[in-house]
C-alpha positions in Angstrom: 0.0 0.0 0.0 1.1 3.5 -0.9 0.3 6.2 1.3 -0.1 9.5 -0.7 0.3 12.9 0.8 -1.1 16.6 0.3 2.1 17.3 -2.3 1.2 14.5 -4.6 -2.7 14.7 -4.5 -2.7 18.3 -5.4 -0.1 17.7 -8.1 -2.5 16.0 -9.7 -5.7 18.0 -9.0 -4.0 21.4 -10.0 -2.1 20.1 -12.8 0.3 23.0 -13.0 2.2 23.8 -16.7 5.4 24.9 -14.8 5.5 21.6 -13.2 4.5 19.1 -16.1 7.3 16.5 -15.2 5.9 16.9 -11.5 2.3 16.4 -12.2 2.6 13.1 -14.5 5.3 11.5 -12.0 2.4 12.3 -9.7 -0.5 11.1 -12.3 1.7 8.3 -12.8 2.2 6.6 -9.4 -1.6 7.2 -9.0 -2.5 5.1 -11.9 0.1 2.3 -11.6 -0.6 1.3 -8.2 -4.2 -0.1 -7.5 -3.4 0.0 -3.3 -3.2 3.5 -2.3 -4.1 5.2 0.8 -5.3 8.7 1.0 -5.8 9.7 5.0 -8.5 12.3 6.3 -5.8 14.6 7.1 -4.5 15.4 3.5 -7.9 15.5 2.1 -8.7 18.2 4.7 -5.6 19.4 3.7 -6.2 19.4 0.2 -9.5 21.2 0.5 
């Protein structure tokens, strides 16, 4: 299982231009691994 924090989640939510390689590493580990683990605390934090 792979935990994923705030960083990565809004990587992928915001998907920023200036940080292309950033976002699809981030898009990337998301869609590759089926077990991942978002807590309470980094959606609250995401929000």
């Amino acid at each position: 299982m792979i935990a994923i924090d705030t960083n990565v989640l809004v990587r992928v939510l915001v998907n920023d231009p200036k940080a292309e390689e950033q976002c699809q590493l981030a898009r990337d580990l998301i869609i590759t691994n089926k077990d991942i683990w978002v807590c309470r605390i980094v959606l609250v934090e995401t929000v």
